[in-house]
Structure formats: C-alpha cells, structure tokens
Backbone as ProteinMPNN parsed JSONL, in Angstrom:
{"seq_chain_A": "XXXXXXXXXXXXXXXXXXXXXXXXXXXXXXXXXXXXXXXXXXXXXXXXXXXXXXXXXXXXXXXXXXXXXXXXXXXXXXXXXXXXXXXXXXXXXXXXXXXXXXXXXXXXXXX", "coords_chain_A": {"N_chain_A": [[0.83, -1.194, 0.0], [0.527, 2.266, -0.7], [1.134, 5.302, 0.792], [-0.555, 7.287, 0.492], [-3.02, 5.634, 0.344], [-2.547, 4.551, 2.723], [-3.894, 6.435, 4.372], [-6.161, 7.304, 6.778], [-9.616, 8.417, 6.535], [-10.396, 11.641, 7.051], [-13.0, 12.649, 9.112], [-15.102, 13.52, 11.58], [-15.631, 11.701, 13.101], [-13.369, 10.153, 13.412], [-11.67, 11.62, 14.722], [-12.522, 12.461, 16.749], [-12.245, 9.803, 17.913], [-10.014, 9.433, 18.109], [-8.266, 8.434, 16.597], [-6.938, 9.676, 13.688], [-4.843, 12.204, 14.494], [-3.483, 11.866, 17.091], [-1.082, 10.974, 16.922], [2.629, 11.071, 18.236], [3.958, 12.349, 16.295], [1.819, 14.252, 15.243], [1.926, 16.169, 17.284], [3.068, 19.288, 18.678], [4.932, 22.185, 20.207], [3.159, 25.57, 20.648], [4.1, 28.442, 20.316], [5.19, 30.817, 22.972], [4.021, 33.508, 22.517], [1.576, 33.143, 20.637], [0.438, 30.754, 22.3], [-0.534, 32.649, 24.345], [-2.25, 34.417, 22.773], [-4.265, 32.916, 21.722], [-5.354, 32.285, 24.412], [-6.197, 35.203, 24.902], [-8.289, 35.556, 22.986], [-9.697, 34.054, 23.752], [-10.452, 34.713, 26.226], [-9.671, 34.022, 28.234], [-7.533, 32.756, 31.085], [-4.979, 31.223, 32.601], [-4.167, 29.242, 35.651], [-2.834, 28.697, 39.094], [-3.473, 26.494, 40.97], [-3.69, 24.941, 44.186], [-5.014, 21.52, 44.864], [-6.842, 19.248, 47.044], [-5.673, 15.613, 46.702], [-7.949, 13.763, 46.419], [-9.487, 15.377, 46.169], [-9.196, 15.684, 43.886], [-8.553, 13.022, 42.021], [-11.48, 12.125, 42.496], [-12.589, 14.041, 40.578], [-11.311, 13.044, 38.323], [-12.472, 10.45, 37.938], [-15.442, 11.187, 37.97], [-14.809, 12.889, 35.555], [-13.808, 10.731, 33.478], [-16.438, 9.075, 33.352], [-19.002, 10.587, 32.547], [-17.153, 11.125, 29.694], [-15.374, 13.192, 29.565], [-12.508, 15.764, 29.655], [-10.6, 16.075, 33.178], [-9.902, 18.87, 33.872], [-11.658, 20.568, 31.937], [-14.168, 19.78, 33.228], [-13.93, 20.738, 35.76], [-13.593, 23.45, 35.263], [-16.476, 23.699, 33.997], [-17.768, 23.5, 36.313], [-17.069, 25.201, 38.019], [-17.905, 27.938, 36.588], [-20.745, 27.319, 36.125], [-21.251, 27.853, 39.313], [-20.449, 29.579, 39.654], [-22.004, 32.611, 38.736], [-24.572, 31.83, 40.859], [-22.881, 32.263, 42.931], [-22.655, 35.276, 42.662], [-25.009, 36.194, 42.906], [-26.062, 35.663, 45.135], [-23.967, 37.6, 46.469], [-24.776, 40.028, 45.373], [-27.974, 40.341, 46.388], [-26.997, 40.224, 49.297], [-25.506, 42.512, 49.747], [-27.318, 44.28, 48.964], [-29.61, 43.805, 50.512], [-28.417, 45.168, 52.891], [-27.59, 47.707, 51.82], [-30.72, 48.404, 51.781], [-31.476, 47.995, 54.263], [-29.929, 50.202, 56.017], [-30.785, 52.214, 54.105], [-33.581, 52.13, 55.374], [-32.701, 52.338, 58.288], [-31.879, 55.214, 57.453], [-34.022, 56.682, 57.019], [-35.585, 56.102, 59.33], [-34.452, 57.804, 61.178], [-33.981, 60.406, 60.067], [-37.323, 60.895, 60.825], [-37.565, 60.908, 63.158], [-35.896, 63.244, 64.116]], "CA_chain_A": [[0.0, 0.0, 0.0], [1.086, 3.952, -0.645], [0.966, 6.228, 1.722], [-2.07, 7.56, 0.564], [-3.736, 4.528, 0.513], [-2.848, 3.9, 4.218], [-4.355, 7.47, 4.882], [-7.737, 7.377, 7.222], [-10.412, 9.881, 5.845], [-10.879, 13.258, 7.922], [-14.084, 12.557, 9.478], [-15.058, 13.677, 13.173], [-15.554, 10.376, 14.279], [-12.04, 9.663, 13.398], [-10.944, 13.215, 14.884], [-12.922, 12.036, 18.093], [-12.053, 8.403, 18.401], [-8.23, 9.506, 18.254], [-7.701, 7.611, 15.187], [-6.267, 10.766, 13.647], [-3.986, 13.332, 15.709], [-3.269, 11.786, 18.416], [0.467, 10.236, 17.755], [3.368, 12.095, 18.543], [4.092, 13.019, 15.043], [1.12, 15.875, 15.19], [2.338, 17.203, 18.592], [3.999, 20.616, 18.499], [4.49, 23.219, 21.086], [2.92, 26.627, 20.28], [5.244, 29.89, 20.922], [4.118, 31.886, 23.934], [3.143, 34.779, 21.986], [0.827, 32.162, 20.109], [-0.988, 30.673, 23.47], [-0.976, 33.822, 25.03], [-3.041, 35.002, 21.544], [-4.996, 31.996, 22.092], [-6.11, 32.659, 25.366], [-6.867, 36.297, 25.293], [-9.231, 35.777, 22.187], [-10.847, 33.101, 24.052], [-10.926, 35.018, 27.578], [-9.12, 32.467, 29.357], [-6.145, 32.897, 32.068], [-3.881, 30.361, 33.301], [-4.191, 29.863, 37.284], [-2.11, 27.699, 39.385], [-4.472, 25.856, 42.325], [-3.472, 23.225, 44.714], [-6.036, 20.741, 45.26], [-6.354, 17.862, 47.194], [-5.628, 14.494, 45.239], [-8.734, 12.972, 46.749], [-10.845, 15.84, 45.102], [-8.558, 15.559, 41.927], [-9.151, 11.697, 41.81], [-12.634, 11.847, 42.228], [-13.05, 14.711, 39.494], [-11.279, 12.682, 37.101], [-13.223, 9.673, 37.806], [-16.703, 11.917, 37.129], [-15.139, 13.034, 34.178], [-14.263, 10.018, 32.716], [-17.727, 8.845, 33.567], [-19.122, 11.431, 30.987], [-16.266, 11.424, 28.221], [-14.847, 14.465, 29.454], [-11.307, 15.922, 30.782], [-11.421, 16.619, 34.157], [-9.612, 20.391, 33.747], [-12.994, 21.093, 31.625], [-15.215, 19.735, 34.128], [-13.907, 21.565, 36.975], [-14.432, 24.792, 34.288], [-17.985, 23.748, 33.927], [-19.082, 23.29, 37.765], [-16.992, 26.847, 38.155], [-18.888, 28.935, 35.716], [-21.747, 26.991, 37.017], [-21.424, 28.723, 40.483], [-20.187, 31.63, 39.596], [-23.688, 33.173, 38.786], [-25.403, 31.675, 42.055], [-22.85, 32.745, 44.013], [-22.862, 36.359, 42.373], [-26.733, 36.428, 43.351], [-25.621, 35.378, 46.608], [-23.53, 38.471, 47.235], [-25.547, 40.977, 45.215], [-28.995, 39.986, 47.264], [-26.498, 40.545, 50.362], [-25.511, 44.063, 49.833], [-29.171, 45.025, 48.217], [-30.397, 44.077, 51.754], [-27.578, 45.8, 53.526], [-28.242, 49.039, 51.433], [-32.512, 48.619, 52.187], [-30.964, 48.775, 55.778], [-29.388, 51.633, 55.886], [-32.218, 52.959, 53.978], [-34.494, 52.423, 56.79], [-32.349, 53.272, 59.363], [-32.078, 56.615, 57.595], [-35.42, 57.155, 57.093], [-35.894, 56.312, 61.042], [-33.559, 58.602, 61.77], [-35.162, 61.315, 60.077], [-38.55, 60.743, 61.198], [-36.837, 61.219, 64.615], [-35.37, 64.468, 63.95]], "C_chain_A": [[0.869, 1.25, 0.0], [0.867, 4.242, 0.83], [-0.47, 6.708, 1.642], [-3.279, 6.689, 0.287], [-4.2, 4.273, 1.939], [-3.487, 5.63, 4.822], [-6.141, 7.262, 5.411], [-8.499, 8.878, 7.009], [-10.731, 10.46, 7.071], [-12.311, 13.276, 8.252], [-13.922, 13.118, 11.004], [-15.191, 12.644, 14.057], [-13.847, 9.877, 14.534], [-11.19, 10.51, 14.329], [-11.172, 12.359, 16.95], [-12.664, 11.168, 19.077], [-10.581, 8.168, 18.548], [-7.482, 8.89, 17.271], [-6.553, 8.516, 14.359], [-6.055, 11.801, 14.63], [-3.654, 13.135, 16.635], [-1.564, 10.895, 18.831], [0.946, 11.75, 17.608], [3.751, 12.613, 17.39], [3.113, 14.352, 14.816], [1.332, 16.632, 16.064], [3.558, 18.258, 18.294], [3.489, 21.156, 19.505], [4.521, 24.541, 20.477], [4.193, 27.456, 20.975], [4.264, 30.378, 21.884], [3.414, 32.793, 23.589], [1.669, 34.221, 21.398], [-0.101, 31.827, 21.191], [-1.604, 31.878, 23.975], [-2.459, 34.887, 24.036], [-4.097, 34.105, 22.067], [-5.952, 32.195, 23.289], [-6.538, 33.839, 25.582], [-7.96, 36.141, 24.52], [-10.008, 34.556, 22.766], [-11.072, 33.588, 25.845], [-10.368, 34.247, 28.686], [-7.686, 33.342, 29.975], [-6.108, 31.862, 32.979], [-3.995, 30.523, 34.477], [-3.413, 28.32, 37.689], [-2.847, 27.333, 41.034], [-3.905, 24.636, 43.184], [-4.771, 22.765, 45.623], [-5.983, 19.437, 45.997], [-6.565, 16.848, 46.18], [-6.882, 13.806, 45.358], [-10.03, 13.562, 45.928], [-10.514, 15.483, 43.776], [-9.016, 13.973, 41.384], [-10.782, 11.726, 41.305], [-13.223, 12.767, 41.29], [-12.502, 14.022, 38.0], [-12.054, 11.617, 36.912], [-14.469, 9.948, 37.51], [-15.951, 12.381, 35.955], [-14.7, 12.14, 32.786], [-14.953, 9.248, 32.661], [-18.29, 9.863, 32.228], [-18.165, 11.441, 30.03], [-15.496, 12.433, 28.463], [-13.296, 14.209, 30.109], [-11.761, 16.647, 32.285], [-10.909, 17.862, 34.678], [-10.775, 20.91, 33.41], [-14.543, 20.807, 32.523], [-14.911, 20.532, 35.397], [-14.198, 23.357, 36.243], [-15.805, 25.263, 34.236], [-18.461, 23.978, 35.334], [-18.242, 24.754, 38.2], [-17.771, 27.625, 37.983], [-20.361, 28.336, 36.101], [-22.386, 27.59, 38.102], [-21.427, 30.193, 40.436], [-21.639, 32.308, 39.456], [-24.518, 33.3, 39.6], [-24.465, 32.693, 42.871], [-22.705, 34.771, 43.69], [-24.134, 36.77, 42.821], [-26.644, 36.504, 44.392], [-25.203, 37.025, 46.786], [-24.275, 39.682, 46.605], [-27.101, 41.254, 46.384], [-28.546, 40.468, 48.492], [-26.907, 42.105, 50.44], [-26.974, 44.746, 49.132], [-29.695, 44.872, 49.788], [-29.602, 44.694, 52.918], [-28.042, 47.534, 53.073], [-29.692, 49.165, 52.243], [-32.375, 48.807, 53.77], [-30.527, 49.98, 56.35], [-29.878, 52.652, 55.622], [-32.931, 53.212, 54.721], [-34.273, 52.951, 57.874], [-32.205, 54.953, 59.427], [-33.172, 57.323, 57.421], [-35.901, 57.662, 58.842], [-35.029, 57.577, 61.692], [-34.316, 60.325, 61.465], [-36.134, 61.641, 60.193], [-38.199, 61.197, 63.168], [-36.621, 62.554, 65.201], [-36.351, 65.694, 64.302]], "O_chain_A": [[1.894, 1.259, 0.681], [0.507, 3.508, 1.75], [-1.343, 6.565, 2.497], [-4.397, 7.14, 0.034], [-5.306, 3.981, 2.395], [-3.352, 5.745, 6.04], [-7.1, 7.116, 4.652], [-8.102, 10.02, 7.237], [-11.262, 9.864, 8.008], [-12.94, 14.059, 7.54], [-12.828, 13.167, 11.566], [-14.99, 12.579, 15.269], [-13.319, 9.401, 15.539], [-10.078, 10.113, 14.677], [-10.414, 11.977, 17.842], [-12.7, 11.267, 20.303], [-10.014, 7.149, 18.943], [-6.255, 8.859, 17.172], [-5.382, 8.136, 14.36], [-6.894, 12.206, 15.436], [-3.4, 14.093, 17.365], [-1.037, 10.473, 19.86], [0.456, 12.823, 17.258], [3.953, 13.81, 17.595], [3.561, 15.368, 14.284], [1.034, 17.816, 15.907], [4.666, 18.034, 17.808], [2.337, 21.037, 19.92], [5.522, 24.892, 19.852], [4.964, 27.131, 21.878], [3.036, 30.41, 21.802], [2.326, 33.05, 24.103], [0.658, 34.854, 21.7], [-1.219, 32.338, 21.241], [-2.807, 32.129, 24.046], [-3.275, 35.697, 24.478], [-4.855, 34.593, 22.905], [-7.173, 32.256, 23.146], [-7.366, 33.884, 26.492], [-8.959, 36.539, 25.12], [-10.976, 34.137, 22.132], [-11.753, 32.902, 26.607], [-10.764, 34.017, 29.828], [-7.046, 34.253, 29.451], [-6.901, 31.609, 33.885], [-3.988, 31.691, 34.866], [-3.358, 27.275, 37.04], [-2.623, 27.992, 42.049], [-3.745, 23.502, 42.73], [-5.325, 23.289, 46.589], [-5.178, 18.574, 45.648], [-7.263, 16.933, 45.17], [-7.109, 13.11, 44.368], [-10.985, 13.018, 45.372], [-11.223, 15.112, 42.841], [-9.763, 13.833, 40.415], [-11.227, 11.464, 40.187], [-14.394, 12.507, 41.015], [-12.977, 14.269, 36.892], [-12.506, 11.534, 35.77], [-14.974, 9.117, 36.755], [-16.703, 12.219, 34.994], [-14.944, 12.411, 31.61], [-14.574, 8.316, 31.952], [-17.889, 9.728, 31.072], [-18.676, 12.113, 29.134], [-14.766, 12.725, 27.515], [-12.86, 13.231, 30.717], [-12.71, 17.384, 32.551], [-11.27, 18.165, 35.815], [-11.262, 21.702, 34.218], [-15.613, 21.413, 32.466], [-15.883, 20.953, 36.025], [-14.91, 24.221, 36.756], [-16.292, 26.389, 34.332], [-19.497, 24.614, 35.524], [-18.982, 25.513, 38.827], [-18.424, 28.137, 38.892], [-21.161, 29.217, 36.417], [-23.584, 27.869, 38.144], [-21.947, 31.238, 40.827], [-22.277, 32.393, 40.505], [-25.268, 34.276, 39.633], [-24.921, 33.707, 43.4], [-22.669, 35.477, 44.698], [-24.2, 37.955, 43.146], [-27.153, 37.499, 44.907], [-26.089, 37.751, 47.237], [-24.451, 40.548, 47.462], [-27.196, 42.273, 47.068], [-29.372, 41.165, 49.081], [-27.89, 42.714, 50.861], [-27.224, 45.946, 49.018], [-30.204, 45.879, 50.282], [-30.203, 44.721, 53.992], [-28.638, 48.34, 53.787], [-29.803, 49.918, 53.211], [-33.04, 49.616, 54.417], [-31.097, 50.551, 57.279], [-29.793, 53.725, 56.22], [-33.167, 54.391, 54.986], [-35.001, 53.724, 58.498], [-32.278, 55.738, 60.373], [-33.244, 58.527, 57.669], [-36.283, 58.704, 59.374], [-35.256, 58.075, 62.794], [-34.897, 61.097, 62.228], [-36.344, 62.775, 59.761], [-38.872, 61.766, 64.028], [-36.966, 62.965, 66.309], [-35.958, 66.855, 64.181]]}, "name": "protein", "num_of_chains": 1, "seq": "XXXXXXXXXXXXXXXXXXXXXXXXXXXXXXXXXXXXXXXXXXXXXXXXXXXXXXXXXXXXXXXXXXXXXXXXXXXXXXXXXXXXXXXXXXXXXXXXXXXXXXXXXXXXXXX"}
C-alpha cells in the first residue's frame, strides 16, 4: 500500500475516536506569543491551584464517567457557580443598602 492509501479519511468520528492526531508526530508546542493570543481571544487565564488528590481523583473519575477531561469539568461546575454565588452576594448588599435605607429614614422621622 502507498501512503495515501494507508491514509484514514478526515471525518469527526475519526478526529474524536483519536484515530487521527493523536500520535506524537502531530504534537507541536505553540510559541508563547501564540498561546498567550490563544487565550486572550478566548478570555481564558492560566491559574495555578493546589487541590487535594482525593478531590482531583474523584473529578477525574466523574469526568471520565461522561467522556470528558477533568480540567474542563472543573471549568464547567466553576462557571456553574459563579452566577449563584454572584446572586448570593448581590442579594447581600441590596439588603444591607434597604438597611441603611431604613435606618435613615428612622432617623429622620426622629429628627
């Protein structure tokens, strides 16, 4: 057989199933200027966390339970929270202000 004989067709199942891209022959490391491009146009920044291994274990074991990596699942149940707990602290200070409010109302009713 050629070469392009032994070539598997560009499909996404193939892309998916690791069939294609996944030896070391397609691996390259980007230039910094390159990720760093990468991640601003996608909003992203690099953080360095230490976790225990017991959570790390058991996040990779949920995420290869779903198919996933378990860097992108700890992404997902982030951005997940983030929102609640933003409600969380807005709701706070909204009833901290309405306090303050009242007390200055009382205050001038006083006066």
């Amino acid at each position: 057989m050629t070469k392009a004989q032994d070539r598997l067709e560009s499909t996404d199942e193939a892309w998916e199933s690791r069939a294609l891209g996944a030896s070391e022959d397609h691996v390259r490391a980007v230039s910094v200027d390159l990720e760093a491009a990468i991640d601003s146009s996608l909003g992203m920044q690099a953080i360095s966390i230490r976790l225990p291994k017991e959570l790390i274990d058991a996040y990779k074991l949920i995420a290869n339970h779903h198919g996933v990596g378990y860097q992108p699942l700890m992404r997902d149940i982030l951005q997940r929270f983030a929102p609640e707990g933003l409600k969380e602290v807005m709701e706070h200070h909204a009833q901290k202000a309405d306090e303050v409010d009242h007390d200055i109302e009382k205050r001038k009713k006083a006066a």
